[in-house]
Structure formats: C-alpha cells, structure tokens
C-alpha positions as CSV (number, residue, x, y, z in Angstrom):
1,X,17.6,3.1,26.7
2,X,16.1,3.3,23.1
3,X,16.0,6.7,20.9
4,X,14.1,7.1,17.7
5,X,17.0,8.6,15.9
6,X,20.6,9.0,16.3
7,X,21.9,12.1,14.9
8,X,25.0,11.8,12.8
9,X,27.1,14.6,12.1
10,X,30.6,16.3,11.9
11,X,31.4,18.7,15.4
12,X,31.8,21.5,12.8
13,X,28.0,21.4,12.1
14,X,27.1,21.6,16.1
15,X,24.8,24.6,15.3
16,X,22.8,23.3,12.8
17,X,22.6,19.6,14.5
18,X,21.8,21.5,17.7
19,X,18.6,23.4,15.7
20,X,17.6,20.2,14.8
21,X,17.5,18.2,17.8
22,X,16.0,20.7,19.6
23,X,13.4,20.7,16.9
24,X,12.7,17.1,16.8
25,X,12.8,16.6,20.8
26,X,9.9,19.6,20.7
27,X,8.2,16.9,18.4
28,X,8.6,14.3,21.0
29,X,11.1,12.5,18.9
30,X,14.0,10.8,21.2
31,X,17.2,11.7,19.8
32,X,20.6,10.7,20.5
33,X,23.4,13.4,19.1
34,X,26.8,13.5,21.1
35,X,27.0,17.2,21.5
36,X,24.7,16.4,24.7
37,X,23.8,13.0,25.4
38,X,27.7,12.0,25.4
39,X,29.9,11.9,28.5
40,X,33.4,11.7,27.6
41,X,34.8,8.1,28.3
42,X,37.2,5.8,27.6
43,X,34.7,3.4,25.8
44,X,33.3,6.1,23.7
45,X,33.2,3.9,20.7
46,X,31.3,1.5,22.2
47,X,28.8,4.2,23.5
48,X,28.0,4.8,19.9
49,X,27.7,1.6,18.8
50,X,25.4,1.1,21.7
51,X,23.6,4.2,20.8
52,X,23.4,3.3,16.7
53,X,22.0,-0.3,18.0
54,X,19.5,1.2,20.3
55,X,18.3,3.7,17.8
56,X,15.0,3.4,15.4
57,X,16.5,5.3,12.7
58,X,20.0,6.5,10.9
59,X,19.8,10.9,10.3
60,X,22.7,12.1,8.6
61,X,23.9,15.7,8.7
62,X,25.7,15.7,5.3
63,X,28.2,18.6,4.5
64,X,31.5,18.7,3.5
65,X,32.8,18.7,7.2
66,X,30.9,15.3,7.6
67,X,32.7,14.2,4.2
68,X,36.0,14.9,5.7
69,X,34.8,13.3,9.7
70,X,36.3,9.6,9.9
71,X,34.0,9.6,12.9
72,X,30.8,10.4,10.5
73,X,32.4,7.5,8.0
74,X,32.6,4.8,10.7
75,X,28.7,5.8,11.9
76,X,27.2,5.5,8.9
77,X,29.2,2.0,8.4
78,X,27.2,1.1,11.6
79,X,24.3,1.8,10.5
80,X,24.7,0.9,6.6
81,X,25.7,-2.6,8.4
82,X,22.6,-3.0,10.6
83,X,20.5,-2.2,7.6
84,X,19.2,0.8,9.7
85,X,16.6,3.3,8.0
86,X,18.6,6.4,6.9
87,X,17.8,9.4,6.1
88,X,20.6,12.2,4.7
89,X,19.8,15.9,5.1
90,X,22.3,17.8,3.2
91,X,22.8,21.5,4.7
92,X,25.1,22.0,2.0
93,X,25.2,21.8,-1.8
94,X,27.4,19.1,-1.8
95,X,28.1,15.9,-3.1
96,X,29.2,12.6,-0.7
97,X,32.5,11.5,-0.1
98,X,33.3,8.1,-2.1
99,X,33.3,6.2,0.8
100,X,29.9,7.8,2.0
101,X,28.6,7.5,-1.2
102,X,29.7,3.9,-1.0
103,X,26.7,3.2,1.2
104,X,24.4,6.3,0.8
105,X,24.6,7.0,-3.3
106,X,21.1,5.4,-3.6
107,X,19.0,6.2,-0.7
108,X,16.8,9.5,-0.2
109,X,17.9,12.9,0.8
110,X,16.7,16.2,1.6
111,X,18.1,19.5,0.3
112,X,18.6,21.9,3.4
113,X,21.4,23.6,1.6
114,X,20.2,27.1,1.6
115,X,20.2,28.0,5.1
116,X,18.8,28.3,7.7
117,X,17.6,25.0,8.3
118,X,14.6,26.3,10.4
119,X,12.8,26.4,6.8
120,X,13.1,22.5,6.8
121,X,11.8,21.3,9.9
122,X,8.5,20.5,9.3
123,X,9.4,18.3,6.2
124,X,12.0,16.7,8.5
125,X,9.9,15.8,10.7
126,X,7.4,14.6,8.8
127,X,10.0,12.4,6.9
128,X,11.0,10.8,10.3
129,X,8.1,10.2,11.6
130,X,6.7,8.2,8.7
131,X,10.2,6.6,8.6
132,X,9.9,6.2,12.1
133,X,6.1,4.2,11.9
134,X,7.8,2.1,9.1
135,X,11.0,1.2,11.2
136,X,8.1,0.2,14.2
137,X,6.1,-1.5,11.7
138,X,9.3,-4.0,10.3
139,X,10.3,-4.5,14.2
140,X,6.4,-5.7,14.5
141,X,6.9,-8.0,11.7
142,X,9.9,-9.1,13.0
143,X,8.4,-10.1,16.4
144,X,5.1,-11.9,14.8
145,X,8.0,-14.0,13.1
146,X,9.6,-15.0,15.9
147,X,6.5,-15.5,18.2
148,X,5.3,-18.1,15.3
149,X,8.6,-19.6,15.3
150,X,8.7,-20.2,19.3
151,X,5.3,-21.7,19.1
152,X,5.7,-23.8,16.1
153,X,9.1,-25.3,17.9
154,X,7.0,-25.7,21.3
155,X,4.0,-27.3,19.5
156,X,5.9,-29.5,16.9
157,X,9.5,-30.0,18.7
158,X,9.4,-30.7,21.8
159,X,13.2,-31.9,21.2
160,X,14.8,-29.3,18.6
161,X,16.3,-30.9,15.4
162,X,18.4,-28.8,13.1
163,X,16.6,-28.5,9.6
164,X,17.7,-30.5,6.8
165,X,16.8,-27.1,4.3
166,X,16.8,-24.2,6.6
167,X,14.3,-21.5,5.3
168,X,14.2,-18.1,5.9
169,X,12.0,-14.8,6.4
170,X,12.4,-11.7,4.1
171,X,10.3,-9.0,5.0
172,X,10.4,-5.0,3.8
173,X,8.5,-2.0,2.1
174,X,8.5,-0.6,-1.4
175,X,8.9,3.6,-1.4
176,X,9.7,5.8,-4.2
177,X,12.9,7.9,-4.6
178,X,11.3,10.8,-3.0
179,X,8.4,10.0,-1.1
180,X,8.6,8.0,2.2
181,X,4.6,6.8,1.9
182,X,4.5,2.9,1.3
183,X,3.4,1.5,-2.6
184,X,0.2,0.0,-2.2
185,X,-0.4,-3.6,-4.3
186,X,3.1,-3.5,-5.9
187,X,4.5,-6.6,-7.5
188,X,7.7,-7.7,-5.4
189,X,9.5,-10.6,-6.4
190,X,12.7,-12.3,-5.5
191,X,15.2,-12.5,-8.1
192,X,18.5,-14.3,-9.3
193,X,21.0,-11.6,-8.1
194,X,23.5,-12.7,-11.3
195,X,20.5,-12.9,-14.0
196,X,17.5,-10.9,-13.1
197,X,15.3,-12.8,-15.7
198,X,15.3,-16.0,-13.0
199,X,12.2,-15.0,-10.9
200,X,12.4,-17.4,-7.6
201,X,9.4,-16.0,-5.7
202,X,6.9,-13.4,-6.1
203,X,4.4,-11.2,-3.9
204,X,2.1,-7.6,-3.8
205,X,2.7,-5.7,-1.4
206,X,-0.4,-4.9,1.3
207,X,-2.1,-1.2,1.9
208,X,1.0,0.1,3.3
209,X,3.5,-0.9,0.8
210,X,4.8,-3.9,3.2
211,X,5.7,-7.6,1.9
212,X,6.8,-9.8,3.6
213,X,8.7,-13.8,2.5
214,X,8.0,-17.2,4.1
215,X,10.1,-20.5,3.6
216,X,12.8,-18.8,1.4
217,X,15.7,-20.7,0.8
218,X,19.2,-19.4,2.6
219,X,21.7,-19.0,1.2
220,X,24.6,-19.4,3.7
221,X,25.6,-15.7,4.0
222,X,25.9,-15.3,0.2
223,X,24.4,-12.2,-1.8
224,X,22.4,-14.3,-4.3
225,X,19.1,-12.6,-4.2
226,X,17.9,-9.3,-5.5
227,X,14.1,-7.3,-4.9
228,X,12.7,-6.6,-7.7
229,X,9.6,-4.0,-7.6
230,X,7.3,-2.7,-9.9
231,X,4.1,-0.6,-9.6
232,X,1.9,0.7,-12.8
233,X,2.3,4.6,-11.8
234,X,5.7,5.0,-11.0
235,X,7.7,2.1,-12.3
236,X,10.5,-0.5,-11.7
237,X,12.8,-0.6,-9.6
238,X,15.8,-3.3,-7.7
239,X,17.4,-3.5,-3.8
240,X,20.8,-4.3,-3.5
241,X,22.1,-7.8,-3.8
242,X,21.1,-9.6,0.1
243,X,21.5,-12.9,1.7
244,X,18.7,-14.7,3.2
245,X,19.6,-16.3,7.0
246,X,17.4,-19.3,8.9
247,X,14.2,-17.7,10.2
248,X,15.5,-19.1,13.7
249,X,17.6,-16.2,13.7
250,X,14.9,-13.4,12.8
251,X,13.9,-12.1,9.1
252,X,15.7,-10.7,6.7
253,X,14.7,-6.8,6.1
254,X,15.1,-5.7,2.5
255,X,13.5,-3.2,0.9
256,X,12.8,-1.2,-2.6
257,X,13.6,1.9,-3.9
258,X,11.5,2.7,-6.7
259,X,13.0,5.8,-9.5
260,X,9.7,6.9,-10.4
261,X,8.2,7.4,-14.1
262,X,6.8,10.9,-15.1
263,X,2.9,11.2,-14.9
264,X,2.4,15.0,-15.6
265,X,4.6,16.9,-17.4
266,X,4.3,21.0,-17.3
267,X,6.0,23.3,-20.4
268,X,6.8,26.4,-20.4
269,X,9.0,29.1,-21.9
270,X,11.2,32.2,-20.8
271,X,9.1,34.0,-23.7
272,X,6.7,33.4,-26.1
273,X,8.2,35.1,-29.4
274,X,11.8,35.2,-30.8
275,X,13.1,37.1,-33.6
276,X,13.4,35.6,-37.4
277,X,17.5,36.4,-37.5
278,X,19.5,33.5,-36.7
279,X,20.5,35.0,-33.7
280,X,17.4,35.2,-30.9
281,X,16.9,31.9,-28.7
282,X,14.5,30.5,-26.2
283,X,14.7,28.3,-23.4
284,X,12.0,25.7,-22.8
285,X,12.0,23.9,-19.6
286,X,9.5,20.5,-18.6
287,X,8.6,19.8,-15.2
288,X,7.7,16.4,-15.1
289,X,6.4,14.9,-11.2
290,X,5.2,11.2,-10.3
291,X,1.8,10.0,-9.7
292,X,2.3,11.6,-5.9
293,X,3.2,15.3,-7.9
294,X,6.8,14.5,-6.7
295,X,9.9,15.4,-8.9
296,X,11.0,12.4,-11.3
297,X,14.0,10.4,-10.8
298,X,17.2,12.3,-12.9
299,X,17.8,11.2,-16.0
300,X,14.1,10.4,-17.3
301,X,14.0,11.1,-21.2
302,X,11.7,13.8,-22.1
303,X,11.3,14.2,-26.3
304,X,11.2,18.0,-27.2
305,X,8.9,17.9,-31.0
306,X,8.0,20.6,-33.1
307,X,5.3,20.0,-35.5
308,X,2.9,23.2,-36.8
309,X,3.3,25.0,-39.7
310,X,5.1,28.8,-39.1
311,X,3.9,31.9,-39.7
312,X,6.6,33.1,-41.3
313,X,9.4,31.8,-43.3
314,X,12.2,29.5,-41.2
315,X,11.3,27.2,-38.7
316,X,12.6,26.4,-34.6
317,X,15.5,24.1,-34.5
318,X,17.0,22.8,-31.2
319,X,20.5,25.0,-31.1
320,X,21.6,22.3,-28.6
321,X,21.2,19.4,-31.3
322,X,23.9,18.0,-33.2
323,X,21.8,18.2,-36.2
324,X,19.4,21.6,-36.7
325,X,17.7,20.2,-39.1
326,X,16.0,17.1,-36.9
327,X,12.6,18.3,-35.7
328,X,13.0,16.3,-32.2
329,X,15.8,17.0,-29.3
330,X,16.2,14.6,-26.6
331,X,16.7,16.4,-22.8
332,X,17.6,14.1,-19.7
333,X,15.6,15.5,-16.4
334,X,17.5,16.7,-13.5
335,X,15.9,17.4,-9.9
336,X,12.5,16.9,-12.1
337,X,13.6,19.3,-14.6
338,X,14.8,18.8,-18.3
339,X,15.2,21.9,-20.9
340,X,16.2,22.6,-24.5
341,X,17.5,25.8,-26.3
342,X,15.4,26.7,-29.3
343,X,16.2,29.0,-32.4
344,X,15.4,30.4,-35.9
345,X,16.7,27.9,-38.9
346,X,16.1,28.8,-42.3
347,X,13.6,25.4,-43.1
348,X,10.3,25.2,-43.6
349,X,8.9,24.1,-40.5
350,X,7.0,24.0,-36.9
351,X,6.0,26.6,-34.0
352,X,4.7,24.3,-31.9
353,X,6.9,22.7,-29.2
354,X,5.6,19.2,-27.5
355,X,7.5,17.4,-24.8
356,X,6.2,13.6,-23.9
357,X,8.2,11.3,-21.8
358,X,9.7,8.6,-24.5
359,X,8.8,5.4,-23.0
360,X,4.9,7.1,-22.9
361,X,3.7,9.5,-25.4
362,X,0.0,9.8,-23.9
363,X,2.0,12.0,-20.8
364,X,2.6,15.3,-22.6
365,X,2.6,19.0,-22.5
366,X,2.7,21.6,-25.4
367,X,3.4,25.2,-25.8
368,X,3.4,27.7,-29.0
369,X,6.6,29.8,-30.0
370,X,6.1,32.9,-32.0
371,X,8.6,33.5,-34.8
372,X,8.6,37.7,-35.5
C-alpha cells in the first residue's frame, strides 16, 4: 500500500496530529500516522520503515515532545536517509533538538505555534500538495531514466558488459527558503564539493524549476559533489555535499534550497516625531519580501541612512550604534524583519531615514522623522 505522507510525531501531540490527518484525508491526501493506521506488533519497527518507504512525503510535527521522542529521531533518520521530501510544521515556538536539527536545520518549516492549528490547514495543505506533485514529478523522472536505460541495454547489449566509466543520473528542483513553487530558468551546476570555484557541469532548470544530469561521473559512494543554484531575483544558493551512483541503479535526487535576496523593502515607524531632549527614541522597522512577496532569508543586511537637513538643531543618531556620530546603522533581518532604534544627538544632521539592502542600493524604502 502507498500513502502520500507519513505523519511523524511525538504520542504527546495525538490531538493536534489527529486534527491534521483528519484534515488532509478530507483533502483526499493518504496519510499514514500510527495513532490509527498502526496495529500493535512485534515487527513494529519494520511496519514503519515499511510505511516511511511507501510514503510520498516526510511531515513532521515538531514540538518539544517530538524533541525529546527517540521514536520521532529514528523516523526522521529514515527519511533524512531516503532523501524523502520533508516538511516540519512546528506547533510550538520551539527550536529542534541537535540531533533533529542535524538533518532538518536547513529545510522549510511552517509556524503553527500559536494554536489551534485549524488556522493552518489550508497553507498545509497547499504546501503538501505542491510538495506532493514535485515528489510525483522526480519519481516520473526517475522512471523515464530507467525505461531509457532498459532499452538502451536491450538495443545495444544484448550480452551486458560492466562499464569501464560508470556514469550516473542526477536529477532535482530548485525552491526558495519559503516558497515550495519550482525556479523557472535557474543556473544549476555541479560543483567541486571541497572547492566550489571547480564548476564540473552546468544546466537551467526547465518551467517548473526541474534539472535533471546525464553521464555524470560516480563517484564510488563518496560526497564529492555539491549543487550550486542561482536565479537573478532571489539569489544563490548550495545542496549538501552528495554522491553520484551508476544510472543502472536509478538517478540520483538532489535538490536546491535557495535563501532568497530582498526585492521590496517596506519602512515604517512607531511614530513620526520625537522630542529634541536626548531622551525620546523611535523604532523603525524594514519589511523586506522576495520577488514572490515572501519574507527574506534571516540575516539579510539592510543599511538604515539618514541624509536631510533638520529642522531644528541636533540630528537622529542610531542609539543602537557603537558610534552616534556615524550617519548609517547596519540591522540583520529576522523572519523578514530588521529594525533600528533612533534618537536625538546634538550634530548637525539628517531627518530622513533610508533603508536599502547592502549588496543592492536600487531596492529601498524611505521615511521622514520629525525632530520637536
């Protein structure tokens, strides 16, 4: 029997894993979650494994019950090992165990930590499903492969030699941090795992965000390759170091997370005056999204400048700069957001606050301080 997703999460969380599968079998996704699809046996291991093997895609309940579950650990160790699709919905505001994060730190999650988790469903759903088409699409690609390979054997060798220079298949998809939709005409290339500057082999990906490998030389179960990815509105980004097997014994799925680059960024301000006396602040926050109006990868550098001449005597100053008197303050992004404290200095200088991401100054936003 195949499922679409198996359900991964701590007994603790049965509620909220229940809510969910009821949800997604409404949605005519096939789940497997043991809370009801398990009879107690003796080979219950194996009856996971068989399930994790038979399923499209990896959904992990994360909480800090499924932090503390060996049971969760070994699961996503399954799945992490299959190179499954996983997604991680966190129902509370929690960071992952080291050993979870061992495997999960770099892939996408959703934030279902302020209950109840009924308010998330239809982004779930929609998450898995396109997950879901992409998992279908890679098992296509995966079954053209091997179609080509049984006919070029039948045509060509009648007799099977083994190959001098095996070669293999690498096929995948490039996404975004936070958006499961496919890159269209990204660069991919395949690069020297040890020194990224060696470019071996290079690609675009088609409509979709797919790419796909031919005649790529194994490497005997070693990690030597890395994906490199790039795409002119979001940015760069690598996989994780992979090993490339004889085609004979399928492709090689590998795919790109890209951390994508600011293309808007939004100011705005707690209030639009502060006082003259040394003492009043204001906060100004940047919401900077992608080219999909998604939030930026954390730790983007935003550039707070002031530049106008003030209406009165003094100046702003970031109160969160190590030096007042600089008329720039660097703020990192976090969940799409980056901020800055600003207050009266006694300098000549600027009411006018601009924020630009640093590595593009033409992707700005500006707003105008008062000083009474």
């Amino acid at each position: 029997m195949s499922y679409d997703v198996f359900i991964s999460h701590s007994h603790k969380d049965n509620n909220d894993a229940l809510v969910l599968y009821s949800n997604l079998k409404k949605n005519n996704i096939k789940c497997w979650i043991d809370v009801e699809d398990q009879i107690p046996s003796k080979n219950f291991e194996k009856e996971i494994s068989d399930a994790i093997k038979a399923s499209k895609l990896f959904l992990l309940l994360h909480s800090e019950n499924s932090n503390k579950s060996r049971a969760v650990l070994a699961e996503v160790r399954k799945a992490w090992n299959r190179e499954m699709p996983i997604i991680s919905i966190k129902i509370q505001d929690t960071d992952y165990s080291d050993e979870i994060d061992y495997y999960l730190g770099s892939i996408q999650w959703i934030d279902a930590s302020k209950k109840p988790i009924d308010n998330y469903i239809p982004k779930i759903i929609n998450d898995i499903k396109a997950l879901i088409q992409s998992s279908d699409r890679i098992e296509s690609l995966k079954n053209i492969a091997q179609r080509r390979k049984e006919s070029t054997m039948n045509s060509f060798y009648p007799v099977q030699k083994p190959d001098i220079n095996p070669k293999g298949v690498v096929i995948g998809k490039v996404v975004t941090e936070n958006a499961i939709v496919g890159l269209a005409h990204s660069f991919v290339a395949i690069v020297d795992a040890s020194n990224k500057s060696i470019i071996y082999y290079k690609t675009t990906t088609d409509s979709q965000g797919f790419f796909q490998f031919n005649d790529i030389n194994t490497t005997n179960g070693q990690r030597l390759y890395v994906l490199y990815a790039e795409h002119s509105l979001f940015g760069y980004g690598y996989s994780k170091p992979f090993s490339v097997d004889d085609y004979k014994n399928g492709p090689t799925p590998t795919s790109v997370t890209i951390l994508p680059k600011p293309s808007h960024l939004k100011i705005f301000a707690e209030k639009d005056s502060i006082f003259a006396n040394g003492i009043d602040t204001v906060v100004v926050w940047v919401y900077a999204t992608d080219a999909l109006n998604n939030p930026v990868s954390d730790e983007c550098i935003i550039r707070f400048n002031l530049n106008c001449t003030s209406r009165v005597s003094g100046s702003l100053s970031s109160v969160d700069s190590t030096n007042p008197g600089e008329n720039f303050y660097n703020a990192l992004t976090v969940n799409g957001y980056a901020k800055a404290r600003f207050g009266w200095a006694f300098k000549n200088g600027t009411n006018t606050i601009t924020a630009f991401f640093e590595e593009d100054p033409s992707i700005n936003d500006s707003i105008d301080i008062k000083l009474v």
